[in-house]
N, C-alpha and C positions, 0 to 999 in steps of 0.2 A: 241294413241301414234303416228300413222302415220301423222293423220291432225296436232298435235301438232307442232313436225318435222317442217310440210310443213309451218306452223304460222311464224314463227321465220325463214326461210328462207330466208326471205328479209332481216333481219338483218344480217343473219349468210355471205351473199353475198356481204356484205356491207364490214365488218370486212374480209373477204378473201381474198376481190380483193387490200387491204391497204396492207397487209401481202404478198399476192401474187407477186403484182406489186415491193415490197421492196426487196422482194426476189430472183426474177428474174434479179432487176438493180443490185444487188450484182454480177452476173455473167458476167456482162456487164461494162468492164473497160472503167472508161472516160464517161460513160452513166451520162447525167444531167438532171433532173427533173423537173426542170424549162424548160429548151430550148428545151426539144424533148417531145413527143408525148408518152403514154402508149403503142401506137402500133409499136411503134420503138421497141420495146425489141423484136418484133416479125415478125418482118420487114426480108424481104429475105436478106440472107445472115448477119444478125447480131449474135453477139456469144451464144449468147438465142434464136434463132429462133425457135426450136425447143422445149425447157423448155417452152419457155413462154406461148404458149398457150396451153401445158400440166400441169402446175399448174394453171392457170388464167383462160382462152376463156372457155373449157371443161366442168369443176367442175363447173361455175359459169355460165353456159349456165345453168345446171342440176337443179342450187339453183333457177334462176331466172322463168326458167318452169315452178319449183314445188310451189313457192308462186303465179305463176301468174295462176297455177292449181286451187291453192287453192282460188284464188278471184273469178272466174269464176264458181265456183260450189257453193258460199253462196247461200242461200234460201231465207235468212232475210234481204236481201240489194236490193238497186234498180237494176236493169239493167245497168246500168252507172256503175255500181262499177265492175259488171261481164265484163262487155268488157272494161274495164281497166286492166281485170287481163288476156285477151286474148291477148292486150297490153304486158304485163309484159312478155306474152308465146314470141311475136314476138322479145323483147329484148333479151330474153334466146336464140330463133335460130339463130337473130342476133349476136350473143356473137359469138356463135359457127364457122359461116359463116365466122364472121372476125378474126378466129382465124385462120383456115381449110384453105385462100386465105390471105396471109401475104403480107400487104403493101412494097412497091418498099422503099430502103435503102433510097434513097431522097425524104423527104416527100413533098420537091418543086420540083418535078419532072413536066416538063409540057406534056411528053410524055407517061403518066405511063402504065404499064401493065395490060392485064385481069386480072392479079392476085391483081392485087392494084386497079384497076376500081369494082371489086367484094365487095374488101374489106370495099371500098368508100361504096358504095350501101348499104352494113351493117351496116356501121356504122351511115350512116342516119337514117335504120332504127328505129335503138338502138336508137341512139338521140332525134326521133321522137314519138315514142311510150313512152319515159319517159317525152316527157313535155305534148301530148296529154290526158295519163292516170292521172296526178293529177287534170287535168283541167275537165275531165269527172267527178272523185270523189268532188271537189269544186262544182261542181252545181248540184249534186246528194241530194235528200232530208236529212236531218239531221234527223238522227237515232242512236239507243242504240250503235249501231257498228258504224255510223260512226257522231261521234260529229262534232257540228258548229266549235269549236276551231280548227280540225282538216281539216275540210274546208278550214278555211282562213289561216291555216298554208299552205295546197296545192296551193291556189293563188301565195302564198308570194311567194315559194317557185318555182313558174313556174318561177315569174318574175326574183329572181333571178339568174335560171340557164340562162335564154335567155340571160340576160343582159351580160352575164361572155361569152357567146359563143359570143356576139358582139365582146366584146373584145378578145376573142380567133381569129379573123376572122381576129381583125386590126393586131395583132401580127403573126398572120400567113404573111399577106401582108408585113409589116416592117420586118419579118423573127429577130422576136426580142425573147421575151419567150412564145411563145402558149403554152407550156407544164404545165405554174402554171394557167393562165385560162381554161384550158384543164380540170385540175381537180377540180380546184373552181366548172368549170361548173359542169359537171360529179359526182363531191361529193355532191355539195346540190341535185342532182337527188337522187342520193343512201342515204343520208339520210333521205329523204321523204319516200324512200322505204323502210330506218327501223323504221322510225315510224310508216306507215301504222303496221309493223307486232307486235310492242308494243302496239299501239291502238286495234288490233284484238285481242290480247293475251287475 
């Protein structure tokens, strides 16, 4: 029952943070999804600061641990797939970290806060451990648990988070919409992460 739980984890954080994040902008009059950042809902001083990374950051720290528990303790996998799921742990602290240190109201700020330089920090992290972890499982040998199809789905799927965060970077610059490459990028990560936990199932 417990490992079960933890299988599906990846998905169940996948489907949270879509519900979550819709849930939170509901609170957040004027909030647009296109042109601002998921960490604007939790941004110091916004009307969700507070909700937001008690329904989101928190519970989705907990999901991400607990699947990236569960990768790290397989027996039947390579090595590359357990420090992929050691990966998935540093997402989940990450989660937590950028919830707990809430980026500064202007996310063009040039002078930002500890509290918003923290946030930054974690959020790299988060970014970084979800495109290093599919690329560890794509050159991991093809096994019962983890099929070739599912290999070259994790390739695909690095390239095209990276390419979305390019363009998340040029729209951050033009201060045009980073918020729809924000998640483009951000969502093909989490849906790698619920296919991993359909492929595990």
């Amino acid at each position: 029952m417990f490992e079960s739980i933890a299988i599906y984890s990846g998905l169940i954080a996948t489907i949270w943070i879509f519900i979550g994040v819709y849930v939170a902008s509901r609170f957040y009059n004027g909030y647009s999804h296109s042109k601002q950042f998921c960490s604007e809902l939790g941004a110091t001083g916004s009307p969700t600061e507070k909700l937001s990374p008690l329904i989101n950051n928190y519970p989705l720290g907990f999901l991400f641990c607990f699947f990236g528990w569960y990768l790290a303790q397989l027996s039947s996998v390579s090595i590359l797939v357990n420090i992929a799921g050691w990966l998935v742990i540093a997402h989940g602290i990450g989660t937590w970290v950028a919830g707990y240190f809430p980026m500064d109201a202007d996310p063009f700020t040039k002078n930002p806060t500890f509290n918003c330089k923290i946030h930054s920090w974690a959020g790299f992290i988060m970014l970084l451990s979800l495109v290093v972890a599919p690329i560890l499982v794509s050159i991991s040998p093809t096994t019962e648990a983890i099929p070739l199809y599912f290999r070259i789905f994790s390739v695909v799927s690095v390239i095209a988070a990276v390419y979305y965060l390019f363009a998340m970077v040029k729209a951050v610059k033009s201060q045009s919409n980073p918020g729809i490459q924000q998640r483009i990028s951000y969502g093909i990560q989490l849906i790698w992460l619920s296919a991993f936990s359909l492929v595990l199932a």
